[in-house]
Residue, then its C-alpha position, 0 to 999 in steps of 0.5 A: x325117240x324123235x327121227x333126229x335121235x343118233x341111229x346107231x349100227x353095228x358093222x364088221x366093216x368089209x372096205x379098205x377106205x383108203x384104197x376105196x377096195x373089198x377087204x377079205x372077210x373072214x365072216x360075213x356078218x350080212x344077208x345079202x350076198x358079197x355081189x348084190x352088196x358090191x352092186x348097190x354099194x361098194x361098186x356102185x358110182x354117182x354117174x355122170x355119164x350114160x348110155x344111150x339104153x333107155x329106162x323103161x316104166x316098167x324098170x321104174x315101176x319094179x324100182x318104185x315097187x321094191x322102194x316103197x317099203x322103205x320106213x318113213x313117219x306115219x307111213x306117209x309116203x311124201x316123195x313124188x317123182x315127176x319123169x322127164x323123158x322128151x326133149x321139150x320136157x328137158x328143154x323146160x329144165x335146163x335153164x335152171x341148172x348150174x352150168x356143170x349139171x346140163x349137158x349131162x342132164x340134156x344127154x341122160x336117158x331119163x331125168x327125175x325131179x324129186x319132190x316132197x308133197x306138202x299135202x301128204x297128210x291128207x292121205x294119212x286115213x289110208x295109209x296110216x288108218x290106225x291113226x285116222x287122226x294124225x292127218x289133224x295133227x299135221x294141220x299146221x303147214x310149216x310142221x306138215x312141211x318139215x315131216x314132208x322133206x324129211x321124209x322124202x330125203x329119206x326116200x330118196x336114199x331108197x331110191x338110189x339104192x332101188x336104181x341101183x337093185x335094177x342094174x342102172x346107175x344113178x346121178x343126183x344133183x343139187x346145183x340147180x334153182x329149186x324156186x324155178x323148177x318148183x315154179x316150173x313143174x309144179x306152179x300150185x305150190x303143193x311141192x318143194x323140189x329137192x332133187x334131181x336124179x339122173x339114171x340110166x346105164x352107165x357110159x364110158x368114164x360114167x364115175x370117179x375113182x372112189x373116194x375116202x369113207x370114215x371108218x367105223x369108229x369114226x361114225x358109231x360109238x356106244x353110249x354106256x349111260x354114264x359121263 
């Protein structure tokens, strides 16, 4: 089964879309307790503002530490995290983000740029050693490329959660140039930047109201084999 195959989950689902609230549930299918769920989920906002509490490395490493185990293709580990804390380092990238995306980014404790590390594969003796020559079947770099990005977007998903499992708030954007910041950040031209991840605390008025999600039916359906 290639990574694109449908992924298909079974859910009693918990959320009143339209209200955007927890609906009682009379058996709670999940692990995870009602408030660990609301906390990286159901409550959980895109941030837009933040406090002025700094984000410590001890609080990135203890998010990078639990995240890490998230699955990704030959166990390689694509996504590379460069930290932008002083004024001089943000100052380099404000420049490249859309007008909307820069005071919140000038003013955020602590700003990410994440990217995918094209070379990946020359780990792959390490990480995946049961398969010593799976760093040779990525040889081709357009190939090598596309499992790089794939598998960073991946990982950032469990990021966002992992800011989330720390109690912080998490803002990512996409309005940005990412040829400048690559040129920027990492001129070798060894990584494609495809995010940027503000976090920190939220601040006052940090989210918007939630918005509507599609309802089970409308995600997941069972293929019987057959029409």
């Amino acid at each position: 089964m290639s990574q694109r195959d449908e992924l298909l989950l079974t859910a009693r689902p918990h959320i009143d879309t339209r209200a955007g609230t927890t609906a009682p549930a009379e058996e709670d299918l999940l692990a995870l307790d009602r408030a660990a769920q609301d906390l990286l989920f159901r409550q959980a906002r895109t941030a837009d503002t933040f406090t002025d509490e700094p984000v410590t490395d001890a609080q990135v490493a203890a998010i990078h530490d639990l995240i890490r185990y998230g699955p990704t293709a030959y166990n390689g580990q694509p996504l590379r995290v460069l930290l932008l804390r002083s004024a001089v380092s943000r100052a380099r990238l404000l420049p490249y983000l859309s007008g909307g995306n820069r005071a919140k980014t000038a003013s955020a404790p602590l700003t990410a740029i994440l990217a995918a590390d094209v070379d990946f594969h020359q780990r792959l003796p390490e990480l995946y050693p049961h398969r010593p020559q799976a760093r040779d079947w990525l040889a081709d770099r357009a190939a090598r490329v596309e499992q790089a990005r794939f598998n960073a977007t991946l990982q950032i998903g469990y990021l966002i959660v992992g800011v989330r499992a720390a109690g912080l708030a998490a803002g990512p954007m996409a309005g940005f140039d990412a040829g400048g910041v690559q040129r920027e950040f990492f001129p070798d031209g060894g990584h494609e930047v495809l995010l940027l991840l503000n976090l920190g605390r939220p601040g006052p008025d940090a989210g918007r109201a939630r918005l509507p999600r599609l309802d089970t039916g409308e995600v997941i359906r069972t293929y019987e084999g057959v029409g």
